[in-house]
C-alpha positions as MATLAB code, in Angstrom:
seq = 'XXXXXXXXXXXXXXXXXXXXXXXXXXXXXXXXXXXXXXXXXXXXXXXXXXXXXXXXXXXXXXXXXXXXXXXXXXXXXXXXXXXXXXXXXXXXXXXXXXXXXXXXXXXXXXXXXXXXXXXXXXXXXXXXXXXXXXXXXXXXXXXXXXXXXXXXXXXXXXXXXXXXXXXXXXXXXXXXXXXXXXXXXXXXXXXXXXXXXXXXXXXXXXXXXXXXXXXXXXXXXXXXXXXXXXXXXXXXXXXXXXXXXXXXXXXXXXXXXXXXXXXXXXXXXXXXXXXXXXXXXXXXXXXXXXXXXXXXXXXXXXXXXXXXXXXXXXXXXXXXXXXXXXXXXXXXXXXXXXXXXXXXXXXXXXXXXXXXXXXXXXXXXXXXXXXXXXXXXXXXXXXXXXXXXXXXXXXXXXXXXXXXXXXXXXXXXXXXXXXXXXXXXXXXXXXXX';
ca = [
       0.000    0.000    0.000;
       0.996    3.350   -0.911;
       0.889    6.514    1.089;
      -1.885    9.015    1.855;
      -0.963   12.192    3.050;
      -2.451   15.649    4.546;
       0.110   18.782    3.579;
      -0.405   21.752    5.682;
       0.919   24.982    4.413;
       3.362   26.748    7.134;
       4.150   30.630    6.498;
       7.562   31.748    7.423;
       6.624   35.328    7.210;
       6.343   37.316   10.750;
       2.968   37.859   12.152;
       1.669   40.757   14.546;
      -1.547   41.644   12.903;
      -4.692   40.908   15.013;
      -7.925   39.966   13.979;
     -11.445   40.138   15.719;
     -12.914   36.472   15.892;
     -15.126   35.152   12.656;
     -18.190   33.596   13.788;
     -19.306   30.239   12.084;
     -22.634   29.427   10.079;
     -24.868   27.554   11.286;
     -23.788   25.046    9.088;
     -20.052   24.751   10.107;
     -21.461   24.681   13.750;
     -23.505   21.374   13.241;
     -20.659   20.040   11.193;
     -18.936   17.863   14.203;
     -22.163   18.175   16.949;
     -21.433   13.896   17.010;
     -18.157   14.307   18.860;
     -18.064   15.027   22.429;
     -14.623   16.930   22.060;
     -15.731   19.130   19.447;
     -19.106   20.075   20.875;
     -17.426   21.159   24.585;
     -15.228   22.602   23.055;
     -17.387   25.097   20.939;
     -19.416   25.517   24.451;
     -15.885   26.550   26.128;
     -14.796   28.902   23.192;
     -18.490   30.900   23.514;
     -17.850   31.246   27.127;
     -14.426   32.566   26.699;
     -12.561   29.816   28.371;
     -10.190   29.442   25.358;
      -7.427   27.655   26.587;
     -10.017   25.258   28.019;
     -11.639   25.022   24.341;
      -8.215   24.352   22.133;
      -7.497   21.513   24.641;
     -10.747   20.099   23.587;
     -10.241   20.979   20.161;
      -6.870   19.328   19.808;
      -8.533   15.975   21.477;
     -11.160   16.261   18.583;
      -8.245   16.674   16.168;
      -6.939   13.113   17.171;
     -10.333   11.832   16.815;
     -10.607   13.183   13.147;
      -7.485   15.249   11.868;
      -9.640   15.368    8.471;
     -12.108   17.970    9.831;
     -11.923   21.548    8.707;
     -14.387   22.799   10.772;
     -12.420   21.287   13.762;
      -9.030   22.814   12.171;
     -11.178   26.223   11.538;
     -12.120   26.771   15.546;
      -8.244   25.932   16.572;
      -7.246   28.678   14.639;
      -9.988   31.014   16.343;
      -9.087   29.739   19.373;
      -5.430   30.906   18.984;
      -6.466   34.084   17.731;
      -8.051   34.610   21.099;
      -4.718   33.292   22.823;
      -2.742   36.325   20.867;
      -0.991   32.843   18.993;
      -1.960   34.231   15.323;
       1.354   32.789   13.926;
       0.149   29.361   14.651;
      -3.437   30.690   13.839;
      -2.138   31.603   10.131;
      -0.333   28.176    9.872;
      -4.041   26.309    9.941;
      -5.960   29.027    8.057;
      -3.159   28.445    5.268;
      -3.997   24.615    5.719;
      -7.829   25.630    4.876;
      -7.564   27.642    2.247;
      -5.134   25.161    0.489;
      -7.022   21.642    1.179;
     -10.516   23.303    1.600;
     -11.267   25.957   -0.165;
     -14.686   24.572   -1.173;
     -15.910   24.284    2.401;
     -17.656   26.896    4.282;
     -14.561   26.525    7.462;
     -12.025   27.225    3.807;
     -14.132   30.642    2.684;
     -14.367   31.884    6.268;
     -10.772   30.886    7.019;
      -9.649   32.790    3.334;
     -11.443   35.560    4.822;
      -9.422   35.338    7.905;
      -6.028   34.671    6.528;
      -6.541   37.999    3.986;
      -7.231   40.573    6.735;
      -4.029   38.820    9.030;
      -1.611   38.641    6.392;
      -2.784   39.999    2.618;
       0.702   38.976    1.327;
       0.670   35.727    2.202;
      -2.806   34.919    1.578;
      -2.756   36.250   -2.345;
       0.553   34.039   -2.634;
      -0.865   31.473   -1.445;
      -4.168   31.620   -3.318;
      -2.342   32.483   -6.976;
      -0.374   29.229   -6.005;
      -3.886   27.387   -5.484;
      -5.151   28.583   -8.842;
      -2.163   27.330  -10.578;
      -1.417   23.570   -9.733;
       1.704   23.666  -11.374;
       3.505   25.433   -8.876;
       0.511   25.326   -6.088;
       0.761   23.699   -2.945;
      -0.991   20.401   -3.308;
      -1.526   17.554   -1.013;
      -1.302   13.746   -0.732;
      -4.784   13.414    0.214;
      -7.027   15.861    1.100;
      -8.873   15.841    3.942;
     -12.594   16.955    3.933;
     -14.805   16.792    6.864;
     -16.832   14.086    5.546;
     -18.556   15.020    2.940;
     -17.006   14.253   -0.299;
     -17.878   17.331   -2.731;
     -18.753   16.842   -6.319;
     -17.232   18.627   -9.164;
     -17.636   17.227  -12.548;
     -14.824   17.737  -15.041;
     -12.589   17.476  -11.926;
     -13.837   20.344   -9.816;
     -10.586   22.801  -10.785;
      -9.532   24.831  -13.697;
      -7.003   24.296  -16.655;
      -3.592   24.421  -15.906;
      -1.144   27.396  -16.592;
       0.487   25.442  -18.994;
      -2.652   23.454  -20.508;
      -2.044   24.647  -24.122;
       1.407   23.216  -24.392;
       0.484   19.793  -23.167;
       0.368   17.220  -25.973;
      -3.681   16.209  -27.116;
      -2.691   12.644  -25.660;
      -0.385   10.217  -24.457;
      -0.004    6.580  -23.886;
       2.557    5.315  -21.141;
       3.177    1.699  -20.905;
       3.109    0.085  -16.432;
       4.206   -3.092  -15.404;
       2.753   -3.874  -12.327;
       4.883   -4.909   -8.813;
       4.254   -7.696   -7.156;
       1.364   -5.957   -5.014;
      -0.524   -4.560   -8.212;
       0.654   -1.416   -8.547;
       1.320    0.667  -11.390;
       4.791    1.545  -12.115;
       5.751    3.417  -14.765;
       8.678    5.166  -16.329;
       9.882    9.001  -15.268;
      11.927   11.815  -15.278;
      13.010   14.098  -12.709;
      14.863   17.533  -14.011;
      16.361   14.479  -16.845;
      17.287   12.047  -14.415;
      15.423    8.635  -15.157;
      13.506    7.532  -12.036;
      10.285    4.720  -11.430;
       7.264    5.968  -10.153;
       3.881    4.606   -9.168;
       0.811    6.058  -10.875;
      -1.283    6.999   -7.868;
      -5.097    8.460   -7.995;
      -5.063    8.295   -4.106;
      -2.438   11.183   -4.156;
      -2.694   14.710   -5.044;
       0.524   16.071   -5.792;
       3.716   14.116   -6.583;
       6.015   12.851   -3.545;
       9.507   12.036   -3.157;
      12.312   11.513   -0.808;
      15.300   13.356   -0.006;
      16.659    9.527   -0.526;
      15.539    9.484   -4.111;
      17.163   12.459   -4.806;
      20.297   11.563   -3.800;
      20.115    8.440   -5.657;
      19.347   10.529   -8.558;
      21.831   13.045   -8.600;
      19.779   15.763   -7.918;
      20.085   18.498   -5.508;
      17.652   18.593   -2.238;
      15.645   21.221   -0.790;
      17.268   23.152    1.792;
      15.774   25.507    4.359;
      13.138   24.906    6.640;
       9.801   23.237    5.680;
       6.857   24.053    3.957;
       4.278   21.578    5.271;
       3.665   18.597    7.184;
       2.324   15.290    6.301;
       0.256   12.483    7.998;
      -0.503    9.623    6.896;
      -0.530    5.696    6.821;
       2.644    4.653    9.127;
       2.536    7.236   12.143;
       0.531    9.147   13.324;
       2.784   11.898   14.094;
       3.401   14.485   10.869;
       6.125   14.298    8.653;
       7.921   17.726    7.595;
       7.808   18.219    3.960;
       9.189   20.416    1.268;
       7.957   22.015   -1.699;
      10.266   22.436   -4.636;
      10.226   23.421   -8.567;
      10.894   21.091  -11.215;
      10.653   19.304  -14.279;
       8.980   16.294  -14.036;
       8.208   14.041  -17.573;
       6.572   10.891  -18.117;
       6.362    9.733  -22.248;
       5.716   12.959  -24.393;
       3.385   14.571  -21.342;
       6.348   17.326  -19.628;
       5.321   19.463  -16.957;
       8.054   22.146  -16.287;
       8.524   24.137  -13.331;
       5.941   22.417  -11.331;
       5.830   22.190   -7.594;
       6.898   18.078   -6.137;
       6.365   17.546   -2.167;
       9.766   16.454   -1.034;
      10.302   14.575    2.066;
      13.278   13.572    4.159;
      12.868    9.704    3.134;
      10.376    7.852    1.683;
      10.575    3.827    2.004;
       8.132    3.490   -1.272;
       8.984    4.501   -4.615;
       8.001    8.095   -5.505;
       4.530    9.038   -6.242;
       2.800   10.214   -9.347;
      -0.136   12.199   -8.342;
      -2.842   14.241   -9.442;
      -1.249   17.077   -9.846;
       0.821   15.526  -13.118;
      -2.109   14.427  -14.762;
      -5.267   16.531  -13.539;
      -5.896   18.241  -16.948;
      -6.331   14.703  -18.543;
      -8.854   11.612  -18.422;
      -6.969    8.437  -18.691;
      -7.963    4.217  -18.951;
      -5.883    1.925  -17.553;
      -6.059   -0.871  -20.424;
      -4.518   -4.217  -19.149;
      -2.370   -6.007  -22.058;
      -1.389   -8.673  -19.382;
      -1.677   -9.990  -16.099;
       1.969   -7.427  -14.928;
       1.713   -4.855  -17.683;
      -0.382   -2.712  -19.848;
      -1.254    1.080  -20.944;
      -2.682    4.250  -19.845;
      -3.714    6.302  -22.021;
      -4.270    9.568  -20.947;
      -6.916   11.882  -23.340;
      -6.663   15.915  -22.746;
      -9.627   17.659  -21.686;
     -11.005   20.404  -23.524;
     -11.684   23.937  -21.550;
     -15.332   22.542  -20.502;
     -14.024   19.970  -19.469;
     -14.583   16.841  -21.672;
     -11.904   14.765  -23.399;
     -11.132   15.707  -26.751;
     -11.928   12.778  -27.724;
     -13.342    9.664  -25.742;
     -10.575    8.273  -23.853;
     -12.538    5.011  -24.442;
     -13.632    5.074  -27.850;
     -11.819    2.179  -28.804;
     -13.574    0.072  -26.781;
     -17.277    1.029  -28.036;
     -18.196   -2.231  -28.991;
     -18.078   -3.105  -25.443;
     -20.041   -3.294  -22.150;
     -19.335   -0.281  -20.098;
     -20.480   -0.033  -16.574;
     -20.683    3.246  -14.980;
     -19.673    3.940  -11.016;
     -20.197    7.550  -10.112;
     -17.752    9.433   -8.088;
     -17.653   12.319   -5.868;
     -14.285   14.250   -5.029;
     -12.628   15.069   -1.324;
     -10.386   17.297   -3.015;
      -8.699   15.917   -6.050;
      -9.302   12.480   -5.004;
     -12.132   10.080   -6.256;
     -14.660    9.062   -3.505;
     -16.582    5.802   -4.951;
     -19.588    3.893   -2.689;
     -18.696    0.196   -2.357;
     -20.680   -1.796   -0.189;
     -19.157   -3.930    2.348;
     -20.353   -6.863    3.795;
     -23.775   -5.338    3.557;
     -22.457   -2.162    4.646;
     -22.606    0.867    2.570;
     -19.890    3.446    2.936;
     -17.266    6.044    1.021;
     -14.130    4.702    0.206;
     -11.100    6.118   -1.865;
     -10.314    5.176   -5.241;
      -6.906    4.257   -5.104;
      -4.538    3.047   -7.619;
      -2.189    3.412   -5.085;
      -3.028    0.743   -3.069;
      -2.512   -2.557   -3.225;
      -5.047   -3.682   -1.453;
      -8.484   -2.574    0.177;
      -7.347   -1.224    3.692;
      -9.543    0.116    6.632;
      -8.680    1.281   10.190;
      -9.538   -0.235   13.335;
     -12.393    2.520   14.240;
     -13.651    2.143   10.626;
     -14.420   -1.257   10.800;
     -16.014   -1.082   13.977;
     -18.247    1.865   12.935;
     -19.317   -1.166    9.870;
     -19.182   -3.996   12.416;
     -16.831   -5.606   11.214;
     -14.826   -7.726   13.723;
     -11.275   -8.716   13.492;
     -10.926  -12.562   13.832;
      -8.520  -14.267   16.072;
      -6.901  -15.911   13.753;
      -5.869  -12.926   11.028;
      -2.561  -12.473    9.403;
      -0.302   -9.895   10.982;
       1.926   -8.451    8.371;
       3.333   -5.091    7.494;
       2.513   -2.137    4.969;
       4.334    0.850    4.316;
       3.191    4.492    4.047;
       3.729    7.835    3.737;
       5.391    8.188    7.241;
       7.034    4.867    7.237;
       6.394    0.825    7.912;
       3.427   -0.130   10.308;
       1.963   -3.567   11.088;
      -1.524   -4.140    9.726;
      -3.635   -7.446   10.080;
      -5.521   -9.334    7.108;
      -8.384  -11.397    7.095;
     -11.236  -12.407    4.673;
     -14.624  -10.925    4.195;
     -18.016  -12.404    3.129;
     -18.917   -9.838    0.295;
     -17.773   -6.768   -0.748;
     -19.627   -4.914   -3.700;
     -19.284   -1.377   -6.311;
     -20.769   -1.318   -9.243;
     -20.760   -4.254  -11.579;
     -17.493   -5.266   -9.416;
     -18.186   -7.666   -6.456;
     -15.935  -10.112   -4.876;
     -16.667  -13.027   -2.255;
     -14.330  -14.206    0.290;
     -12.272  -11.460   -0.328;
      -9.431  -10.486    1.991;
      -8.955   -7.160    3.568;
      -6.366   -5.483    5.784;
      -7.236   -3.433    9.070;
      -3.808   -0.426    9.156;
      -2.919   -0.438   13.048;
      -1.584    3.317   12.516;
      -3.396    5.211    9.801;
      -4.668    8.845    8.958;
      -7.224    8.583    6.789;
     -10.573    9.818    6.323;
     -12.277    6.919    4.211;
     -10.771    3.327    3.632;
      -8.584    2.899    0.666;
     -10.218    0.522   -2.373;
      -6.856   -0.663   -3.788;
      -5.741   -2.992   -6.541;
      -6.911   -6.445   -4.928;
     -10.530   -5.422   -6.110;
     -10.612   -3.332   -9.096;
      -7.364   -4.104  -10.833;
      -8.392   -7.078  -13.198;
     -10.402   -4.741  -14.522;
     -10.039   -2.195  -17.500;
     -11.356    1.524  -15.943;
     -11.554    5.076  -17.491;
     -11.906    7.663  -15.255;
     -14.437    9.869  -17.177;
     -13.867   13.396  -15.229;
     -16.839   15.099  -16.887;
     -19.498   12.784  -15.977;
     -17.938   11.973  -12.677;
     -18.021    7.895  -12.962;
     -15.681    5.229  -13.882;
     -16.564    3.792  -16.658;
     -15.354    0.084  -16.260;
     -15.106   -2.803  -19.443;
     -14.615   -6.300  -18.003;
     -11.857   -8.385  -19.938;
];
């Protein structure tokens, strides 16, 4: 299994503007009224007893570290504490991971009056992917937003991108797709990965590479599967190619080591639709189709296949990442879309909250993440069900230390299959082989 992330923005810039607290919509307030943390500490924060409140806040944050309404009220709460430094630091997080959410426009709002400079740098990066700071996996607050045609703009470079591209993968020996790179013209494998947003390396790759690391302090943390303490991360310019598709100048997360192979993310390849057409059982194409500036493909990315079935599976987005319905064991529930994972993964509390119960006698094994190697236990299920896909006796995996919001739908289920991700209608359209 292959990382998933949360990036938080840090400013370096020195703060002594003050700001009068933003109240929240009524919306925003219901948003976490189901956890006990959350809810006292709203009723300490209106009663002024803020250190009281960010101590409940924080506990909340452990609970869910996806929620921007929870992440919105800690940086209110420092505001009140005279702490705006650390205030700007999570209304930068906001407006970069959820700018679509009420707790994103009221904490844009915020971040503009505290610090103008920052917040139109930061915003001119968001509009611009290319150089934009991006994330592994966005977090949401649990409700996946839809945005057909892939919920963001063109690209500042969209017109020089070629109409479309095929790149040949051969698969590892847990399913994933590997494919062939370049890094500033230094020849590197990568895995194609829907699950993350922007593209991720090590410090270690770069050195293995040639190339020069970033230097400095950080620009962002990361969470993810392996810890669940935050990794500090690094945001730098470069070239990155894969086949005749070049994107110059863009902005790569960095981190100080990374025990996977680097990650190709969303980022690279958000202006295009793309099928993954199997040619064997360890290798095959994607072929990746431009999108004109409504949004559609310029031509169907599936068109060779229209003498075949297609089934449909509609998607919503948290963030740039696909959120699909699959229903487990009877269970229905979001999960992400990830070619980036090998297999299908849940946490501990997720399974519970789907009563599913871990069996005496599963595996114990180990997966690795963004933030390093952690132990994870595997163990079959009766039925598990999306679309025209559904599997029997299938085996899962329960992450003992993860950080993310929905379970991951990896490989193990999806990946005998040929997909296209149509971004205009918002489904995958898949053609069984």
């Amino acid at each position: 299994m292959t990382p998933r992330s949360l990036l938080f923005s840090k400013s370096a810039l020195s703060l002594s503007v003050t700001l009068g607290c933003l109240f929240l919509t009524a919306a925003v307030q219901e948003a976490r009224a189901d956890d006990p943390y959350f809810r006292a500490g709203v009723q300490s924060y209106q009663k002024g007893e803020y250190k009281k409140a960010y101590g409940y806040f924080s506990a909340a944050g452990k609970n869910n570290p996806y929620d921007a309404d929870n992440i919105y009220y800690q940086a209110m709460t420092l505001q009140r504490l005279n702490n705006n430094k650390e205030a700007i630091k999570l209304y930068a997080s906001l407006v970069s991971n959820f700018s679509y959410s009420n707790a994103g426009k009221l904490a844009a709002n915020a971040l503009n009056r505290l610090d103008p400079e920052y917040y139109n740098q930061l915003t001119k990066r968001t509009q611009s992917p290319t150089s934009g700071r991006s994330s592994n996996v966005t977090s949401a607050t649990g409700r996946a937003r839809s945005t057909g045609g892939g919920g963001e703009g063109q690209s500042a470079d969209f017109a020089s991108l070629p109409s479309e591209a095929r790149i040949p993968f051969t698969k590892d020996g847990g399913g994933l797709l590997m494919i062939d790179a370049s890094l500033n013209n230094r020849s590197m494998k990568m895995f194609f990965d829907t699950g993350a947003e922007s593209c991720v390396f090590g410090k270690n790759h770069l050195r293995e590479a040639g190339l020069a690391e970033p230097k400095g302090p950080s620009t962002g943390l990361s969470v993810g599967v392996g810890s669940s303490t935050s990794v500090e991360t690094w945001g730098m310019p470069a070239n990155l190619k894969v086949g005749n598709i070049e994107r110059k100048n863009m902005e790569i997360q960095v981190q100080a080591n990374m025990v996977t192979k680097p990650l190709l993310g969303q980022s690279f390849f958000r202006d295009y639709q793309y099928t993954i057409d199997k040619t064997s059982e360890d290798s095959g194409t994607i072929h990746f189709v431009k999108k004109t500036s409504v949004g559609t493909a310029t031509r169907s990315a599936s068109s060779s296949g229209s003498g075949r079935d297609l089934y449909a599976v509609p998607f919503q987005r948290s963030g740039r990442n696909l959120v699909v319905t699959v229903e487990v064991e009877g269970h229905s529930m979001p999960m992400f879309f990830d070619t980036g994972a090998s297999n299908v993964a849940f946490s501990a509390d997720q399974l519970k909250k789907a009563n599913i119960p871990i069996p005496e006698d599963a595996q114990t094994g180990t997966t690795a993440g963004v933030a390093g190697e952690t132990t994870m236990q595997t163990f079959p299920i009766k039925r598990i069900k999306m679309g025209p896909i559904e599997k029997s006796n299938f085996t899962i995996s329960c992450v003992s230390t993860a950080n993310m919001q929905y379970p991951l739908l990896g490989q193990s289920f999806f990946g005998d299959w040929q997909y296209t991700i149509d971004n205009a209608a918002s489904v995958i359209r898949f053609v069984r082989r």
